[in-house]
Phi, psi and omega in degrees: 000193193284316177301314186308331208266336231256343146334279178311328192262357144297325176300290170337306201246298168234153186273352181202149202233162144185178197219137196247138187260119158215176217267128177315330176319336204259321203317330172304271171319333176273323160319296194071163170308114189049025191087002191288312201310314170296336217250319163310291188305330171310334183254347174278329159289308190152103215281032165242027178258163165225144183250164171203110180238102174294136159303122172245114178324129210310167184196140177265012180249011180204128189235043160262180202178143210263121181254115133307102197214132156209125212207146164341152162283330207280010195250005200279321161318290183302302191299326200282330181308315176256347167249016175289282182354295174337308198277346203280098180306157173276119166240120195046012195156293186262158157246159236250068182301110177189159173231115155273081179297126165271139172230122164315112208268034173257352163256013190286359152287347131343305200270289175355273179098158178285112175055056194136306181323295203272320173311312176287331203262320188301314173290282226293347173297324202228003158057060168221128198253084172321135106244147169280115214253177223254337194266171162288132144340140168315117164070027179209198179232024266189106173236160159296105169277121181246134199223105173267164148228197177219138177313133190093008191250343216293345176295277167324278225304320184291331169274353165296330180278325181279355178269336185271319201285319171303264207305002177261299187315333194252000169236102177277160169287139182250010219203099196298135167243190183229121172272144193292133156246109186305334189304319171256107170245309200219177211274300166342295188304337171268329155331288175336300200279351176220104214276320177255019163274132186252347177222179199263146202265187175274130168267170209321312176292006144220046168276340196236073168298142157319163174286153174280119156102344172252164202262359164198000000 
């Protein structure tokens, strides 16, 4: 079927695709100066990922930003080894350890599990106190999975994810979604940015659907 080819033929070029959300604050750091910070993890690791943080026009109401990645699974470990410190931003001081998985939420019971399940076996295998969070991202189909931590965790967390990344793989999507786009949170906000629009448009994230069966 449509779904099987569109498997297979993620699997051929890369084994996993997935998008990670973090605080604009970091942006700096995960990029680097001309893309190097990206363009470094890439070689150090493994010059068949591709890294990504797409520009979005700037909004003082939405201050997330997106790292786009696709690469090998066995390669996922290594890249997060290094691009975790980045993503994570400071609150009041500290930072603030966590991975923000976007999940298609028609496949987030993958993760879920019946009533639950697989979300309980996942905190007590890797002592990461996991969650899915229950709405949809603004204008999208896209909810958040959060893989907290504690200084000294960064090991669990990243292997909580590479545990989530299995089980999303094994569901694959059959079906075009609508990806969360930080830029449009509220009706204000699109208003702003276009100045001779006078009523309210479609916004961005669905101006552009997704690829069939892939996660960017």
């Amino acid at each position: 079927g449509t779904g099987d080819s569109q498997l297979v033929k993620r699997k051929r070029f890369n084994d996993i695709r997935f998008r990670i959300l973090f605080h604009q604050d970091s942006v700096g750091r995960v990029i680097g100066r001309n893309g190097e910070n990206l363009k470094h993890a890439r070689q150090d690791v493994s010059t068949k990922a591709h890294l990504r943080v797409p520009e979005f026009p700037s909004s003082v109401h939405n201050k997330d930003r997106i790292l786009m990645v696709s690469c090998e699974l066995s390669d996922v470990p290594s890249l997060l080894q290094k691009l975790a410190p980045s993503l994570w931003h400071a609150l009041d001081g500290l930072p603030q350890r966590e991975f923000n998985l976007l999940v298609p939420s028609d496949v987030a019971g993958a993760v879920l599990g019946k009533g639950g399940s697989t979300l309980k076996e996942l905190r007590e295998k890797y002592g990461c106190k996991v969650k899915m969070h229950k709405d949809k991202l603004p204008y999208s189909d896209e909810r958040v999975l959060e893989i907290p931590g504690k200084e000294g965790q960064i090991d669990a967390m990243i292997d909580t994810l590479v545990a989530v990344l299995t089980l999303l793989q094994e569901k694959p999507l059959l079906h075009d979604y609508i990806r969360y786009t930080p830029y449009v949170c509220r009706v204000e906000d699109y208003r702003d940015a276009q100045p001779h629009t006078t009523s309210y448009q479609v916004p961005w994230s669905r101006r552009f659907p997704s690829t069939r069966g892939q996660l960017f």
